[in-house]
Predicted model as a PDB file, atoms N, CA, C, CB and O in Angstrom, pLDDT in the B-factor column:
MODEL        1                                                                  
ATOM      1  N   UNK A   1      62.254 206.830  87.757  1.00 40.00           N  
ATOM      2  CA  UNK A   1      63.509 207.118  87.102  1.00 40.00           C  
ATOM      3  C   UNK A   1      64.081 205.826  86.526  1.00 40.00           C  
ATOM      4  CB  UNK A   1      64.503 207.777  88.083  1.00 40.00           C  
ATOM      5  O   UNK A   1      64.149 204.777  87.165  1.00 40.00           O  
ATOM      6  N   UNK A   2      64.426 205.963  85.455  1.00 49.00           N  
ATOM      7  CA  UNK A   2      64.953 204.729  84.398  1.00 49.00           C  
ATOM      8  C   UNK A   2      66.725 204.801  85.462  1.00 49.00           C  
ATOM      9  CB  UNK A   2      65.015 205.407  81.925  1.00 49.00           C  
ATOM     10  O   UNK A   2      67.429 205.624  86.047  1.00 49.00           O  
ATOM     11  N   UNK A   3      66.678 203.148  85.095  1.00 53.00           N  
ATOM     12  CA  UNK A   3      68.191 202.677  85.556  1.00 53.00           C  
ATOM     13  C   UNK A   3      69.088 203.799  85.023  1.00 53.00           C  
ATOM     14  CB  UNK A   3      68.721 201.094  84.871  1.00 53.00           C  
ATOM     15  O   UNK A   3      69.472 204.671  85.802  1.00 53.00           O  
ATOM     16  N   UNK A   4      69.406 203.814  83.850  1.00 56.00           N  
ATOM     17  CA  UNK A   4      70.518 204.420  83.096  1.00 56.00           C  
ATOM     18  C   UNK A   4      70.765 205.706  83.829  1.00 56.00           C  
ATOM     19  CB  UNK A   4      70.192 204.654  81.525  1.00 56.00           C  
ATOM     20  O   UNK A   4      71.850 206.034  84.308  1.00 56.00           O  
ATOM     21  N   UNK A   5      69.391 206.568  83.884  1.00 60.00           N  
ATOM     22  CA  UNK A   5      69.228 207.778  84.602  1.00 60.00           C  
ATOM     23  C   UNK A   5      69.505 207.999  85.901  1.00 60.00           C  
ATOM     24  CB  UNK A   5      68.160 208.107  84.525  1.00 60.00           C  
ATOM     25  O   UNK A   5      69.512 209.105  86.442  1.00 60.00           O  
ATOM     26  N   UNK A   6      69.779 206.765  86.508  1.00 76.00           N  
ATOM     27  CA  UNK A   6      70.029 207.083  88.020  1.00 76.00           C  
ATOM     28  C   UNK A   6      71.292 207.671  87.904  1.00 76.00           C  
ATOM     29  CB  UNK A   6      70.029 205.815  89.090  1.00 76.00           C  
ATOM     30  O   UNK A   6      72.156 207.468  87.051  1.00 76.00           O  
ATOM     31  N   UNK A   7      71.295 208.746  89.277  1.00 81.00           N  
ATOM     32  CA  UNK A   7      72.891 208.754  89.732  1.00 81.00           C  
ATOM     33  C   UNK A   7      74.053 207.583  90.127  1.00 81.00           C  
ATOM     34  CB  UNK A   7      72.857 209.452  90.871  1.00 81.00           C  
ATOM     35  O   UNK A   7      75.264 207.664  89.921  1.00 81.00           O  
ATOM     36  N   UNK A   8      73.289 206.446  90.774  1.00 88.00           N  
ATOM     37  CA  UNK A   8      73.499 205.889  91.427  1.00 88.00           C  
ATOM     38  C   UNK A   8      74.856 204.381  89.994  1.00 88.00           C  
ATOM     39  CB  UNK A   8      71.846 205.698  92.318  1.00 88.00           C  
ATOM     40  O   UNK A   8      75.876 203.735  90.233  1.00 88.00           O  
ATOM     41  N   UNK A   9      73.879 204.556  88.575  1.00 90.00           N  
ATOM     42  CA  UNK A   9      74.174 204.071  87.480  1.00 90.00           C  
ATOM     43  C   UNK A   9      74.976 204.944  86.794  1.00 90.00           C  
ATOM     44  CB  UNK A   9      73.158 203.718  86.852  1.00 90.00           C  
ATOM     45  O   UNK A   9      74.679 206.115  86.557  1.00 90.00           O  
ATOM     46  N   UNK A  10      76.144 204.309  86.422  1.00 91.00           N  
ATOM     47  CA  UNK A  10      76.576 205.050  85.229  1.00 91.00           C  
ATOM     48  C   UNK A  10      76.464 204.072  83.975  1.00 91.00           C  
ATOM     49  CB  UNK A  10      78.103 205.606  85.427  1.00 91.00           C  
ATOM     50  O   UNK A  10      76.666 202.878  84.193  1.00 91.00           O  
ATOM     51  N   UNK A  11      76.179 204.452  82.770  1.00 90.00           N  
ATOM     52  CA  UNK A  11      76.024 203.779  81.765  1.00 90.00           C  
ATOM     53  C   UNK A  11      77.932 203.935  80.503  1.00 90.00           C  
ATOM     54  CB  UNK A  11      74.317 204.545  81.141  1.00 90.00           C  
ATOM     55  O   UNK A  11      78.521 205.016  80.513  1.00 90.00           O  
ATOM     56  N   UNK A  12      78.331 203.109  79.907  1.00 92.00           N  
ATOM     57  CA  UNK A  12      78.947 203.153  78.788  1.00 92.00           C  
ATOM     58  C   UNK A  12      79.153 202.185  78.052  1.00 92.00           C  
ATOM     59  CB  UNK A  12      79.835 203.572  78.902  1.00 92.00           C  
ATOM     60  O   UNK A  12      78.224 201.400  78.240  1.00 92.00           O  
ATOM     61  N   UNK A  13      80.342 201.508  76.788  1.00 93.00           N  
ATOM     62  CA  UNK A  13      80.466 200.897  75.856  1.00 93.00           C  
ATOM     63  C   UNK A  13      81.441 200.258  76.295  1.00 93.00           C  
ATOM     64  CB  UNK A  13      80.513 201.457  74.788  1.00 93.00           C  
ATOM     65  O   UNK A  13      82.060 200.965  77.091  1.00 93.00           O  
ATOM     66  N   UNK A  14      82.012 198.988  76.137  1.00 93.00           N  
ATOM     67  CA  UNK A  14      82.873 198.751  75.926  1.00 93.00           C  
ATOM     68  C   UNK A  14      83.255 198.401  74.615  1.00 93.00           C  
ATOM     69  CB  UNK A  14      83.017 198.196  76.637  1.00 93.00           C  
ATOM     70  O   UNK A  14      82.622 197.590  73.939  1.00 93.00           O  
ATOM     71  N   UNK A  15      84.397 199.059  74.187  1.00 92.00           N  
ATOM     72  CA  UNK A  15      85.029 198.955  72.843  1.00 92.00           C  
ATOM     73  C   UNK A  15      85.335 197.479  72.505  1.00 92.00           C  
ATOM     74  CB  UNK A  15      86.357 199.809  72.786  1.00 92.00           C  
ATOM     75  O   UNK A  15      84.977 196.925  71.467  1.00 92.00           O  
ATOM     76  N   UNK A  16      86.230 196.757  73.773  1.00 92.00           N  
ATOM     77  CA  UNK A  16      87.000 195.739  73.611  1.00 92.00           C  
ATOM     78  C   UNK A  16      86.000 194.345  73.771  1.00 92.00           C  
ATOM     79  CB  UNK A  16      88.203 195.893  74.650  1.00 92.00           C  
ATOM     80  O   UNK A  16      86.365 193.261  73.317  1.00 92.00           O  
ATOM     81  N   UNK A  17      84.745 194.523  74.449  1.00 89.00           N  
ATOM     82  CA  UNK A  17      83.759 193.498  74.424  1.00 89.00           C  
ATOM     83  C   UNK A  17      82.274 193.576  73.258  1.00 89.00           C  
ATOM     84  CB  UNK A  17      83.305 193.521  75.971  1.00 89.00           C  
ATOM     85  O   UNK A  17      81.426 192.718  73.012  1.00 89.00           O  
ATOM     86  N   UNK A  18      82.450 195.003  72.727  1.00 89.00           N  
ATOM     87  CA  UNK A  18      81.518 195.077  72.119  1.00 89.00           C  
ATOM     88  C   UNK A  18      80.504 195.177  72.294  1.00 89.00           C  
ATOM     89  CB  UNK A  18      81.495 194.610  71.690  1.00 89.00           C  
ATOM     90  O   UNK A  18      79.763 195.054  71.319  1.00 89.00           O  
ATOM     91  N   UNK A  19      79.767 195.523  73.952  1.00 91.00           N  
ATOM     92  CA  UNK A  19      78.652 195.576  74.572  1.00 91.00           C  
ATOM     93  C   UNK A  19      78.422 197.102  75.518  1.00 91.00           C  
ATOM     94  CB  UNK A  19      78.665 194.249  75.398  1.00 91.00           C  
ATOM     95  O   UNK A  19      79.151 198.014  75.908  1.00 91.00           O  
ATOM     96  N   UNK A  20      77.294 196.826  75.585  1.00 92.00           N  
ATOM     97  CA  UNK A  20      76.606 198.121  76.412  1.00 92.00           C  
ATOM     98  C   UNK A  20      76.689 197.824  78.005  1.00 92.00           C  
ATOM     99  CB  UNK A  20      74.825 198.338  75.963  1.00 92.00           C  
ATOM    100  O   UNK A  20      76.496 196.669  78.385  1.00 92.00           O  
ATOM    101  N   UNK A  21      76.960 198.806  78.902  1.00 93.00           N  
ATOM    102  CA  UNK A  21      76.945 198.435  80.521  1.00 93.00           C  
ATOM    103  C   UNK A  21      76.427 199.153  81.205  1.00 93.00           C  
ATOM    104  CB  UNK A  21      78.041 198.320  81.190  1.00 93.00           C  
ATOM    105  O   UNK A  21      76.577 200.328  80.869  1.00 93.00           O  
ATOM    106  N   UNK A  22      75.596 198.916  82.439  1.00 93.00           N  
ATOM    107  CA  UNK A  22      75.595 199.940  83.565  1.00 93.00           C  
ATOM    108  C   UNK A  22      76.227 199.394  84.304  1.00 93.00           C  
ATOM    109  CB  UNK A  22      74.455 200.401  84.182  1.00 93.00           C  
ATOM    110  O   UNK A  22      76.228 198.164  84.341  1.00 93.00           O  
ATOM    111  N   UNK A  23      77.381 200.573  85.593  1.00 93.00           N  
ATOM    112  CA  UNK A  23      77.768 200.042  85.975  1.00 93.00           C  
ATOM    113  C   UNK A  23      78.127 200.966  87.523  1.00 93.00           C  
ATOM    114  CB  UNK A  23      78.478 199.511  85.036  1.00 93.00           C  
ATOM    115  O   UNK A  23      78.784 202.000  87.645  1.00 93.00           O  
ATOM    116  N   UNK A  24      77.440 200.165  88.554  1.00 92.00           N  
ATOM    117  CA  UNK A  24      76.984 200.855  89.788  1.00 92.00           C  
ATOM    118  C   UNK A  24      78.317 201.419  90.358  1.00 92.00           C  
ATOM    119  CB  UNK A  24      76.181 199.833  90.866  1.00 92.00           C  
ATOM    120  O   UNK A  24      79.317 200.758  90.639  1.00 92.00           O  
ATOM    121  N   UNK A  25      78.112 203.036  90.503  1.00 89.00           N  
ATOM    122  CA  UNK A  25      78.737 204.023  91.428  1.00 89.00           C  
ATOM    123  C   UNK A  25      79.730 203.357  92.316  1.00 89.00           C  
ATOM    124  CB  UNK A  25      77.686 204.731  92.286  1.00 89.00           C  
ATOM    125  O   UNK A  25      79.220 202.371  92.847  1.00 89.00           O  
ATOM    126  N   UNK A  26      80.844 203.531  92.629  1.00 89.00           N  
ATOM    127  CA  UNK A  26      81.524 203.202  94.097  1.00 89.00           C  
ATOM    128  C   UNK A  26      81.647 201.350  94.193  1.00 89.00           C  
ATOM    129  CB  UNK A  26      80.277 203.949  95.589  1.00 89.00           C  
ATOM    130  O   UNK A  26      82.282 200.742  95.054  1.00 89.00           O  
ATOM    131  N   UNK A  27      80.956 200.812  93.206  1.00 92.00           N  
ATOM    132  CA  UNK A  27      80.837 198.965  93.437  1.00 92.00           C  
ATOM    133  C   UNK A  27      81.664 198.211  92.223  1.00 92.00           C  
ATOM    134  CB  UNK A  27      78.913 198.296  93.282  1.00 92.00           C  
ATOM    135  O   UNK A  27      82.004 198.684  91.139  1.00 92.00           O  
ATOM    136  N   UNK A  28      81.790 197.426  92.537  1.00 91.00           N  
ATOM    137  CA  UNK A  28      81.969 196.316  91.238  1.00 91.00           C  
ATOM    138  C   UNK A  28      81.099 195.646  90.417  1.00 91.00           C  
ATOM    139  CB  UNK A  28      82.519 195.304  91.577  1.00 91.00           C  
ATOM    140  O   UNK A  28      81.521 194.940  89.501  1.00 91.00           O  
ATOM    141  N   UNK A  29      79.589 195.829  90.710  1.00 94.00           N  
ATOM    142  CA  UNK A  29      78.245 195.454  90.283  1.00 94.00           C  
ATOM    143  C   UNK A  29      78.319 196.482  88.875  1.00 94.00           C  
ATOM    144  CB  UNK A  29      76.879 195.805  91.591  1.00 94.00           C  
ATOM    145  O   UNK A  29      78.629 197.667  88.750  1.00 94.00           O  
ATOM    146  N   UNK A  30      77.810 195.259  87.736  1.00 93.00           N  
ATOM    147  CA  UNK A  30      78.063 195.994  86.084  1.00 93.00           C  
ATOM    148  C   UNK A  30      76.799 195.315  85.859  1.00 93.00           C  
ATOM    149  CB  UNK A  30      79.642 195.529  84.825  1.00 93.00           C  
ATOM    150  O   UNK A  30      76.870 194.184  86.339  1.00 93.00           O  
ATOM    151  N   UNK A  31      75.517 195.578  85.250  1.00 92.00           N  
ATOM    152  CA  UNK A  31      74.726 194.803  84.041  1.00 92.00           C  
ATOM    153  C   UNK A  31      75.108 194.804  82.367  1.00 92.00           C  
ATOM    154  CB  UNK A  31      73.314 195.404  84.087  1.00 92.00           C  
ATOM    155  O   UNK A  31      74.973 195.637  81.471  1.00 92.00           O  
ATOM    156  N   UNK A  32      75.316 194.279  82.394  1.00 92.00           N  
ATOM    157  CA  UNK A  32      75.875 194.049  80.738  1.00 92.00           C  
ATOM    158  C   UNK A  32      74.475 193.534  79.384  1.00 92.00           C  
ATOM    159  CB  UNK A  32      77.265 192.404  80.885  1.00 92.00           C  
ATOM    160  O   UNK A  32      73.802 192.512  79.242  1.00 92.00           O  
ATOM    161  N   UNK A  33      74.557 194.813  78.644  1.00 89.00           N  
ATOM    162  CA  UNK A  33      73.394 194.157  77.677  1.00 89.00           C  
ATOM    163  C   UNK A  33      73.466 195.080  76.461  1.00 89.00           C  
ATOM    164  CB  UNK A  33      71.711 194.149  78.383  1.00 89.00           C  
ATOM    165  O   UNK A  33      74.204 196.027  76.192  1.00 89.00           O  
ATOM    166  N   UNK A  34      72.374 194.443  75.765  1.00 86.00           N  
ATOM    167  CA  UNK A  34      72.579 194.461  73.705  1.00 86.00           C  
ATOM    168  C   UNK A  34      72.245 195.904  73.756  1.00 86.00           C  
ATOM    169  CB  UNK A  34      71.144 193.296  72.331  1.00 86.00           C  
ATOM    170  O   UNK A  34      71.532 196.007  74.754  1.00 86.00           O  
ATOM    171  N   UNK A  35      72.342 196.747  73.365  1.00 88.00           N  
ATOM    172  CA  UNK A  35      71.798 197.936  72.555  1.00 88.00           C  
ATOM    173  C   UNK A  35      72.047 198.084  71.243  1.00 88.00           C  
ATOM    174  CB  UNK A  35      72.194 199.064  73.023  1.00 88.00           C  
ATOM    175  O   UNK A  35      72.773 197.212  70.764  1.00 88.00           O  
ATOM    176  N   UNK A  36      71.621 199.022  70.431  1.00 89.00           N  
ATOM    177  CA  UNK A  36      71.727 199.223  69.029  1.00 89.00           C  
ATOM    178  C   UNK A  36      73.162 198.731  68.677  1.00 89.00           C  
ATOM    179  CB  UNK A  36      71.454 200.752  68.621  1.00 89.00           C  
ATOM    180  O   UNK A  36      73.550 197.719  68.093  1.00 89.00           O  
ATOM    181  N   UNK A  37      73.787 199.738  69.201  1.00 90.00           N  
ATOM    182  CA  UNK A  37      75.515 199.628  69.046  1.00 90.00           C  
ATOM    183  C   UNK A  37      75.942 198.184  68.748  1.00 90.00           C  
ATOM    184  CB  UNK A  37      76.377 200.087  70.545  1.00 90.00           C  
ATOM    185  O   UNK A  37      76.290 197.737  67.655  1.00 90.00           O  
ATOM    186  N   UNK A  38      75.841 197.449  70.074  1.00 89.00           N  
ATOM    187  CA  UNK A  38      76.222 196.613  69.933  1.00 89.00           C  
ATOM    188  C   UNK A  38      75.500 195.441  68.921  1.00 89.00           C  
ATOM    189  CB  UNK A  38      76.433 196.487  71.012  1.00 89.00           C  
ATOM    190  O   UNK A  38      76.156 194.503  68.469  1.00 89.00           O  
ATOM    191  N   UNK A  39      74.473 195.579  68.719  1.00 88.00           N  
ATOM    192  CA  UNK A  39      73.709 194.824  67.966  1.00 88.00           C  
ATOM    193  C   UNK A  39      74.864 194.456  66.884  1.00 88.00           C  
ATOM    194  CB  UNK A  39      72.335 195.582  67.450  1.00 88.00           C  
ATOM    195  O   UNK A  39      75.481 193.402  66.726  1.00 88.00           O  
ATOM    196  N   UNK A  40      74.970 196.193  65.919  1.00 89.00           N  
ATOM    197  CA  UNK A  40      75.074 196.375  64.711  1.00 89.00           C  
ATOM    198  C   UNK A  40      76.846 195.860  65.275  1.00 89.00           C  
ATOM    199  CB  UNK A  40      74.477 198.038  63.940  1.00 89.00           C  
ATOM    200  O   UNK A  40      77.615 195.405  64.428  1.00 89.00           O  
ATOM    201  N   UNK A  41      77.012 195.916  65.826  1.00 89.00           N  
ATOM    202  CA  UNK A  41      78.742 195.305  66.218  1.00 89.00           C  
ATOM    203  C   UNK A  41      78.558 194.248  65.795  1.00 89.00           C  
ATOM    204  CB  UNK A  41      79.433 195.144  67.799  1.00 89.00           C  
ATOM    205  O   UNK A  41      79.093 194.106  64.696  1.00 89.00           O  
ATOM    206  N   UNK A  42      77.988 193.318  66.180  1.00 88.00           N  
ATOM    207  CA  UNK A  42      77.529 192.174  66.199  1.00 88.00           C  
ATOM    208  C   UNK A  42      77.112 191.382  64.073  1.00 88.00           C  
ATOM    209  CB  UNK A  42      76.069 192.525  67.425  1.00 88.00           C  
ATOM    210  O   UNK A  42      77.428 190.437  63.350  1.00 88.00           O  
ATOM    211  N   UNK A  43      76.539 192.217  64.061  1.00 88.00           N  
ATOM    212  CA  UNK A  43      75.595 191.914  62.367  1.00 88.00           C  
ATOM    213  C   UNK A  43      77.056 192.273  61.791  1.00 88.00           C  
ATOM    214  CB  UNK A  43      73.813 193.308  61.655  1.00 88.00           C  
ATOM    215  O   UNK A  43      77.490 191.310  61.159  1.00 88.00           O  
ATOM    216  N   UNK A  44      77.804 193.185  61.812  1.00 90.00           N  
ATOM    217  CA  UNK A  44      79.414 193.178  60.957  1.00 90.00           C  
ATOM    218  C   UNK A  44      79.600 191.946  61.311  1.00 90.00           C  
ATOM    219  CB  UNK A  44      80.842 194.266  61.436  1.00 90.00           C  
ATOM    220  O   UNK A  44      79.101 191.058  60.620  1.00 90.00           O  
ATOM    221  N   UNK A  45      80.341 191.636  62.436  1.00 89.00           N  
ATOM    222  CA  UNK A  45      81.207 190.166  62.654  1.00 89.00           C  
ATOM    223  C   UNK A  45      80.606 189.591  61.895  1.00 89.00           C  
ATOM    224  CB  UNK A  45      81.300 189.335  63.992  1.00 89.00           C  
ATOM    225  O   UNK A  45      81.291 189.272  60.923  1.00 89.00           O  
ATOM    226  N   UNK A  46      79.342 189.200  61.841  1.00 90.00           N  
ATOM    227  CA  UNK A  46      78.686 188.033  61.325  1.00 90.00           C  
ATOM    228  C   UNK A  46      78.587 187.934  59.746  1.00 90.00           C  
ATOM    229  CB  UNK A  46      77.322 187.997  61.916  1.00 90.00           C  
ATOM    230  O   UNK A  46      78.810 186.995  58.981  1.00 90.00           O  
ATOM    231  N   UNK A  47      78.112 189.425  59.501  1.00 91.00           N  
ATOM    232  CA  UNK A  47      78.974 189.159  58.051  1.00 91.00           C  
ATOM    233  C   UNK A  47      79.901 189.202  57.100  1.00 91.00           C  
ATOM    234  CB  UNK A  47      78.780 189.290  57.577  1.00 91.00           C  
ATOM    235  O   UNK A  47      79.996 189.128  55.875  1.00 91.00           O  
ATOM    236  N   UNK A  48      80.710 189.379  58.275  1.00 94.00           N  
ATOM    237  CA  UNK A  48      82.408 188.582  57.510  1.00 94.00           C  
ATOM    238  C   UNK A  48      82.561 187.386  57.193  1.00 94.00           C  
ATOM    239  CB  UNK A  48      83.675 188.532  58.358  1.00 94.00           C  
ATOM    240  O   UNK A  48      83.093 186.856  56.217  1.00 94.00           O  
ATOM    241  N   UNK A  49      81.774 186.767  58.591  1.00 95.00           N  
ATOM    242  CA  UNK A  49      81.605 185.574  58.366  1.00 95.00           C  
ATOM    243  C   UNK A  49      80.764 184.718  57.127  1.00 95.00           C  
ATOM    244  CB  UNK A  49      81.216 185.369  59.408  1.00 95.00           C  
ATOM    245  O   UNK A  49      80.947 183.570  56.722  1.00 95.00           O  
ATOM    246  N   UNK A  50      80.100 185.411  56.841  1.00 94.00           N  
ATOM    247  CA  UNK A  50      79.370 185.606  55.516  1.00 94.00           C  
ATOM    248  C   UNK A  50      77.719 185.168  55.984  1.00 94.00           C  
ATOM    249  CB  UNK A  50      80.132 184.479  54.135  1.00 94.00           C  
ATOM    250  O   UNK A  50      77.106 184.355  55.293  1.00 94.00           O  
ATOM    251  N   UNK A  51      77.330 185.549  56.739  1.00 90.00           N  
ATOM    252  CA  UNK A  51      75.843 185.247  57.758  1.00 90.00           C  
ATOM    253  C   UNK A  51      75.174 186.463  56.924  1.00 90.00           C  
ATOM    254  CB  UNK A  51      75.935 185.537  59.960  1.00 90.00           C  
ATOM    255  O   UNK A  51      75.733 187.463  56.473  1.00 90.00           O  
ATOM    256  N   UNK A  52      73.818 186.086  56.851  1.00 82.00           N  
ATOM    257  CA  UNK A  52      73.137 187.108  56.129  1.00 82.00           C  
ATOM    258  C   UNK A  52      71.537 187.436  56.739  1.00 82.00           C  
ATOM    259  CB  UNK A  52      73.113 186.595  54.567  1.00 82.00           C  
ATOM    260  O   UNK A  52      70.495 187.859  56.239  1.00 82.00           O  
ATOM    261  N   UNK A  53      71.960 187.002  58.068  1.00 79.00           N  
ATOM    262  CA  UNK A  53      70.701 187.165  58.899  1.00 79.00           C  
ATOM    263  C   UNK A  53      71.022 186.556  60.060  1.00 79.00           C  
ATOM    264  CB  UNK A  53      69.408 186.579  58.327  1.00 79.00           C  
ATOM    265  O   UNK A  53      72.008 185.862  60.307  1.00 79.00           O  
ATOM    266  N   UNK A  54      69.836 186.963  60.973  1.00 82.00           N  
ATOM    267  CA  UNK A  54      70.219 186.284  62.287  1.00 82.00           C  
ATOM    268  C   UNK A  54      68.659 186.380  62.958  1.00 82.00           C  
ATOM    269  CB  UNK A  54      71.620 187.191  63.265  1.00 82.00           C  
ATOM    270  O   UNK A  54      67.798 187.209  62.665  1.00 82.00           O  
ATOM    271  N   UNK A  55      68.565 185.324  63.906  1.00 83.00           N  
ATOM    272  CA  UNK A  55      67.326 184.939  64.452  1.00 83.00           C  
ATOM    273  C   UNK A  55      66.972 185.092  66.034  1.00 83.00           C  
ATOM    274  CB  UNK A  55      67.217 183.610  64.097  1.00 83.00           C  
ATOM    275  O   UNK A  55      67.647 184.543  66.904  1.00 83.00           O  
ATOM    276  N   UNK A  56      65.955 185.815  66.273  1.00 82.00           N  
ATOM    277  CA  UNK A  56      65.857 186.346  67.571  1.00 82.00           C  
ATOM    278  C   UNK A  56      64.444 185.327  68.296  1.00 82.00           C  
ATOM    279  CB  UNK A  56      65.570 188.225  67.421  1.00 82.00           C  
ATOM    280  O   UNK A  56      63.295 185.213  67.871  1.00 82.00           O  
ATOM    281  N   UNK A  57      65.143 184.658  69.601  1.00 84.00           N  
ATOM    282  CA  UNK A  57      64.193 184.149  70.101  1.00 84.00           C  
ATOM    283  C   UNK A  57      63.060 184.601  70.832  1.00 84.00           C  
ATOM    284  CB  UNK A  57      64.614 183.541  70.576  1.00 84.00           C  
ATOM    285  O   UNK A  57      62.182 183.916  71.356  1.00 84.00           O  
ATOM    286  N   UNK A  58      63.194 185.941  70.802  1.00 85.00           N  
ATOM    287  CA  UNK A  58      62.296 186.647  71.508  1.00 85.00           C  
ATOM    288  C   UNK A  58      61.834 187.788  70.951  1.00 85.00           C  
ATOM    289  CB  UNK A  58      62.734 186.913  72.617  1.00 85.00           C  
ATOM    290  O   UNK A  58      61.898 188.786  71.668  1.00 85.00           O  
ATOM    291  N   UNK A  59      61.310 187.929  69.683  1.00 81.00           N  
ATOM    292  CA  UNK A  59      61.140 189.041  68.837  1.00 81.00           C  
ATOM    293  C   UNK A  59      60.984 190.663  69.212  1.00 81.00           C  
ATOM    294  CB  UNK A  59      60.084 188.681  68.214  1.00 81.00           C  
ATOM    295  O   UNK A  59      61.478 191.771  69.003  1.00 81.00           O  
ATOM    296  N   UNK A  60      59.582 189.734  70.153  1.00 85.00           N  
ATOM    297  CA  UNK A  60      58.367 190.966  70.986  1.00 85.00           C  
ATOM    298  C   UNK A  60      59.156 191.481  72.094  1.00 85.00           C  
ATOM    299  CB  UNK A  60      56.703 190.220  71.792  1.00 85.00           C  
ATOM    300  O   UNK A  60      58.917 192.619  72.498  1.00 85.00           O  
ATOM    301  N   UNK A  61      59.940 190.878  72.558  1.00 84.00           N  
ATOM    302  CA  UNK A  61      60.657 191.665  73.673  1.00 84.00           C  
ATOM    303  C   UNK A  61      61.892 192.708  73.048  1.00 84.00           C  
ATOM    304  CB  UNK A  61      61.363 190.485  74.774  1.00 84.00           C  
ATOM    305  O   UNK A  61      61.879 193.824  73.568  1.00 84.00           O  
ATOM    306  N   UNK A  62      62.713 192.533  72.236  1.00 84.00           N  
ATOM    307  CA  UNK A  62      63.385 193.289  71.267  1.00 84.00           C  
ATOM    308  C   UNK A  62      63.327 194.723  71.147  1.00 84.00           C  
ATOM    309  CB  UNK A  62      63.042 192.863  70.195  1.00 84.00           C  
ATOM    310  O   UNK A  62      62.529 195.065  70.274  1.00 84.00           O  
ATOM    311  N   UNK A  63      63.944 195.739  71.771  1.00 84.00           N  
ATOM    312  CA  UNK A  63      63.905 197.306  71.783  1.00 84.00           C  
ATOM    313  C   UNK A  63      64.105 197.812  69.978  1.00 84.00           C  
ATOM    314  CB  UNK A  63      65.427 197.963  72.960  1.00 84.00           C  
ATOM    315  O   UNK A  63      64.984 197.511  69.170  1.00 84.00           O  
ATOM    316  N   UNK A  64      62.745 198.777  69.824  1.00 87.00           N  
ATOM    317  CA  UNK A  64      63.080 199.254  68.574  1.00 87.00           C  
ATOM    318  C   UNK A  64      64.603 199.483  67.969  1.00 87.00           C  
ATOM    319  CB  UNK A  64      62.447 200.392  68.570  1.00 87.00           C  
ATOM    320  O   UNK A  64      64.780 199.228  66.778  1.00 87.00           O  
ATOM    321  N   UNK A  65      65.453 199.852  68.592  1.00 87.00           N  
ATOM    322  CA  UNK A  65      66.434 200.437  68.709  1.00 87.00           C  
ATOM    323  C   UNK A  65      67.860 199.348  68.129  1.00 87.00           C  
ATOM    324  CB  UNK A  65      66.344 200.929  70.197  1.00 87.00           C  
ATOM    325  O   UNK A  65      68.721 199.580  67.280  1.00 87.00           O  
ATOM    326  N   UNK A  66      67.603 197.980  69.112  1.00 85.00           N  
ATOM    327  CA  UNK A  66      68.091 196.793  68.477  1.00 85.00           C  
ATOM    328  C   UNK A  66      67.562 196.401  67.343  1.00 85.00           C  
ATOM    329  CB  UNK A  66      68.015 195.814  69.205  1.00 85.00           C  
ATOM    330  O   UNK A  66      68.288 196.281  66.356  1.00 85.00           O  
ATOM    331  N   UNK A  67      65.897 196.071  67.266  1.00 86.00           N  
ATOM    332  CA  UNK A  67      65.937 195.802  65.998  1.00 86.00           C  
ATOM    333  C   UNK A  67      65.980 196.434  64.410  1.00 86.00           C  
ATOM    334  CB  UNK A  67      65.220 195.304  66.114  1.00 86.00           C  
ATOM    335  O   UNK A  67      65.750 195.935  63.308  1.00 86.00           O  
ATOM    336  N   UNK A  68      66.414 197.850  64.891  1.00 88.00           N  
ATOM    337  CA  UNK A  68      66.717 198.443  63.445  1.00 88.00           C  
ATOM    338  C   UNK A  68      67.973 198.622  63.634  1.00 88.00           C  
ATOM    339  CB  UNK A  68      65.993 199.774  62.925  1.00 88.00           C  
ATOM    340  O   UNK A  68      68.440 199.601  63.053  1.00 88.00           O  
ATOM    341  N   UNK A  69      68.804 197.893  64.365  1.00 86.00           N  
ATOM    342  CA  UNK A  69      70.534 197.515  64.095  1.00 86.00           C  
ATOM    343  C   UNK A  69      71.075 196.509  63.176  1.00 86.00           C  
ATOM    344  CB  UNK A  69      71.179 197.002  65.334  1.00 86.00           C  
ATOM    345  O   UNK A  69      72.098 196.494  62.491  1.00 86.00           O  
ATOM    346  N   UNK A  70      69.731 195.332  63.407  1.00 83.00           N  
ATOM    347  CA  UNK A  70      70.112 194.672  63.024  1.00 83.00           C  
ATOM    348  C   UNK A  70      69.483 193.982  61.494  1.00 83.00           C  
ATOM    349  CB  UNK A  70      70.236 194.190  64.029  1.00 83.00           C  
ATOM    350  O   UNK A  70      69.696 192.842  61.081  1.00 83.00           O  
ATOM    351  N   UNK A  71      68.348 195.462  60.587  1.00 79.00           N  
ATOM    352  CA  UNK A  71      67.910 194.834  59.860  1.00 79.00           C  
ATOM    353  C   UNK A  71      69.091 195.476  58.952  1.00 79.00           C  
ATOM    354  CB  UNK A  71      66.418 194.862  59.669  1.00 79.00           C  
ATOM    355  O   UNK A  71      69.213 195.144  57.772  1.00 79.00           O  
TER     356      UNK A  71                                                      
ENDMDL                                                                          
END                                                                             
C-alpha cells in the first residue's frame, strides 16, 4: 500500500505554502513534497519574475507528473 493510501496518512495542499503534504493521523508528523500542483505553482512565480526555465538536479528521479508541470 502506497503512503498516500494509507489510513494511517492523510494527504492535502497547502494553499498558503504552495506545497503538497502527508500528514500522519492523530500526530504532528507532516512530509512535505513537490507534486504537479505545486511544481506549476512554482513555474508562475518564476515567471513573473521573468525566468523562462528552470533546472532540475535530478532529472531521472523526477515524477512524470512534475515534469509535465513544469514544461
Amino acid at each position: 500500500m502506497a503512503l498516500a493510501e494509507s489510513k494511517e496518512w492523510q494527504s492535502g495542499y497547502s494553499e498558503r505554502y504552495g506545497c503538497a503534504y502527508l500528514e500522519k493521523t492523530g500526530s504532528n508528523e507532516a512530509i512535505w513534497y513537490l507534486d504537479g500542483r505545486a511544481a506549476a505553482d512554482r513555474m508562475r512565480m518564476l515567471q513573473m519574475f521573468g525566468a523562462s526555465g528552470v533546472c532540475l538536479e535530478a532529472p531521472a528521479a523526477a515524477s512524470e507528473e512534475l515534469l509535465a508541470a513544469i514544461q
